[in-house]
Every structure is written in C-alpha cells, then in structure tokens.
C-alpha positions in Angstrom: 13.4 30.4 34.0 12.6 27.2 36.1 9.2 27.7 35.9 9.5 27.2 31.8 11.1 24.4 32.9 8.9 22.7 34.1 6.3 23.6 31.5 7.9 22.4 29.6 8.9 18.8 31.5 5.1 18.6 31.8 4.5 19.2 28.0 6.9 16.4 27.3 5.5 14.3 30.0 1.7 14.8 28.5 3.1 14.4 24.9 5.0 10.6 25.8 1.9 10.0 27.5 -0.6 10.6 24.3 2.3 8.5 22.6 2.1 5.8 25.1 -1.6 5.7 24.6 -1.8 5.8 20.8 0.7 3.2 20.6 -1.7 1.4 22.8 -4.6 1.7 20.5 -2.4 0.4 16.9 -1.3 -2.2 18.9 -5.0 -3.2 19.6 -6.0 -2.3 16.4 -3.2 -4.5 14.3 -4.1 -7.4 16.7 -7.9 -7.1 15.7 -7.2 -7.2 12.6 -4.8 -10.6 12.8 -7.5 -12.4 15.3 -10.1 -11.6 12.2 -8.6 -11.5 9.4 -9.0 -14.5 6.6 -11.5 -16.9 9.0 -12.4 -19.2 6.3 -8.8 -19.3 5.1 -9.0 -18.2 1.7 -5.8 -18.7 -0.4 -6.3 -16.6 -3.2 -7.1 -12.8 -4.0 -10.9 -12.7 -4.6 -10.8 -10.6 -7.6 -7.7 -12.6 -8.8 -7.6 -16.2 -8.2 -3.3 -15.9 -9.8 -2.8 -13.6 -6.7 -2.9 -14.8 -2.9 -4.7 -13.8 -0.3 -3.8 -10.2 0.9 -1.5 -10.8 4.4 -3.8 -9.3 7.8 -0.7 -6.8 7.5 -1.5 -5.4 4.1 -4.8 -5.4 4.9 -4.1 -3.4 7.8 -1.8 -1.0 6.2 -4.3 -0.3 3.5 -7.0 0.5 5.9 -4.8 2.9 8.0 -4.0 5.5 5.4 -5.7 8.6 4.8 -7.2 7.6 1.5 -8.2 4.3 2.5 -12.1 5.8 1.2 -10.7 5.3 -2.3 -9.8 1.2 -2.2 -12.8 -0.8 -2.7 -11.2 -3.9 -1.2 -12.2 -6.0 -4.2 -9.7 -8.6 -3.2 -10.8 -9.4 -0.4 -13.8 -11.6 0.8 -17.0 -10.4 2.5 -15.7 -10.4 6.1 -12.4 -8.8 5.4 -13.8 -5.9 3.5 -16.1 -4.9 6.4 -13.7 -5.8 8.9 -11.0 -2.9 6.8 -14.1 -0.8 6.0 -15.4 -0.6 9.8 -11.6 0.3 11.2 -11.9 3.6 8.3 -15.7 4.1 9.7 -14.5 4.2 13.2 -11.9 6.6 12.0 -14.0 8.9 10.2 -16.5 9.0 12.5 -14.8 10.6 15.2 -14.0 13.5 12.7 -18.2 14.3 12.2 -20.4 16.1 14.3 -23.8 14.4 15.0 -26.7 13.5 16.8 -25.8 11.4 19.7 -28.7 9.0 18.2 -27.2 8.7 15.3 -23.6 8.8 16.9 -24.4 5.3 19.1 -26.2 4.0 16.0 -22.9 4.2 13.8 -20.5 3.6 16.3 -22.1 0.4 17.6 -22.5 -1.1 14.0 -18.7 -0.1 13.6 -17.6 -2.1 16.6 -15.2 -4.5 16.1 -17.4 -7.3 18.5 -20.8 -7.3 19.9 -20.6 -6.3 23.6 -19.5 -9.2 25.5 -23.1 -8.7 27.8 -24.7 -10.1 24.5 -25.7 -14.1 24.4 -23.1 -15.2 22.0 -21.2 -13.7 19.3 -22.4 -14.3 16.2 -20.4 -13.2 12.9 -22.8 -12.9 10.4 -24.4 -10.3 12.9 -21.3 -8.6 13.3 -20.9 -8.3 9.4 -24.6 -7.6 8.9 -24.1 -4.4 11.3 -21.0 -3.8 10.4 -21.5 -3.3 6.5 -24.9 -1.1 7.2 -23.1 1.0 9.4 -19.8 1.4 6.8 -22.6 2.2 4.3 -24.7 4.6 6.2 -21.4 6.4 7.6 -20.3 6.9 3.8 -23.4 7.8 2.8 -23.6 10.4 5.6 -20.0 11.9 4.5 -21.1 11.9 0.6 -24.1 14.2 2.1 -22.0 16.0 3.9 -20.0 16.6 0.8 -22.8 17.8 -1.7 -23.8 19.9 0.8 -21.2 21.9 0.7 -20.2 21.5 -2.8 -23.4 23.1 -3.5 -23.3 26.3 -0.8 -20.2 27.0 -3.0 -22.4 27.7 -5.7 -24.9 29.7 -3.8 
C-alpha cells in the first residue's frame, strides 16, 4: 500500500509540474501577443470602420480555440492576422508528422521573432515569413485532408 502511495505522490508531482509548465507557455504566449499586437495603432475594425479595434485579449482568445482554422481574421490588419495565424500554425504543427526539412522550414517562418543571432529585427521580414509559412502549413493540412477524404472512397 505505501508503495501506491507514492506512485501516486509522484503522478501528482509530474502532473503540477506539466501544469506549472503550460501555465508557463500561455503566459508567454498572451504576453506575445500584447507586445505585438496593434503596432500601428489602429482604432477601428478593418472590415468595419463603426467597430473598434479587436483588444490583444480577443485576439488572443480567438486564436487559442480549437476552431480558430475557421476565422479569417478579416478585422484585423495585416500584422495581426499573421501574428493570430502563426500562434494556430505553431499549434497545428506540432500535431503533423513530417520531414525534418520541412519541419525547420515551417517552424522557423512560424516564429514569433527572428533569432536574436540575426542583425536586426525587421517586421516586414517577420510577416513576410510568417504569412508563407501560415499558408504553406494550411496548405499542407488541406492535403493532408484530400488525401484521406479520397482513400475513403477507394
């Protein structure tokens, strides 16, 4: 009986860790997304000049849920649509199996900075990279899809 004890001690041990370190990762994920969010300090809704500018935190919520895939973002400007679409790339990604070409490709366009060893940061890089890779990951997953859609069929 001691023995399941401690099994169990150590289960709760591991599971408050895991907690401790995803709790690490929001809270480095909601501050990305407040450091970045609205840099040219738009006022109103892009799709919607009546409607102000979506809040970092409802941008945040809205990229954090599982059907984030189905909200184009259309209120929101260029850098804050990548910035929401890159957080649901860097999610999805670690759900495929692939490459590990293809795997540093994606993942490094997803990034949320260049690497600090790089000259200087530069935005429009970071959006550039960051919108090819969103667009080559959903591409990728829409394969993925008709793929086996179609073996279905077979």
């Amino acid at each position: 009986m001691p023995a399941d004890r401690n099994t169990r001690s150590v289960t709760r041990g591991q599971r408050a860790t895991r907690s401790s370190d995803a709790r690490r990762v929001l809270d480095a994920r909601r501050e990305e997304c407040q450091d970045s969010h609205n840099p040219d300090n738009h006022t109103s809704a892009r799709n919607h000049r009546a409607q102000p500018y979506p809040s970092w935190e409802n941008v945040f919520a809205r990229s954090n849920v599982a059907f984030a895939d189905e909200d184009g973002f259309d209120d929101l400007y260029l850098k804050d649509m990548v910035m929401a679409r890159k957080r649901i790339g860097r999610r999805a990604l670690s759900q495929l199996d692939m490459a590990p070409g293809l795997y540093s490709l994606l993942h490094r366009g997803l990034k949320h900075q260049m690497d600090r060893g790089e000259r200087e940061r530069n935005i429009a890089v970071e959006t550039c990279m960051g919108y090819s890779a969103s667009l080559a990951l959903y591409n990728l997953r829409e394969s993925i899809r008709i793929n086996e859609e179609a073996s279905v069929f077979r």
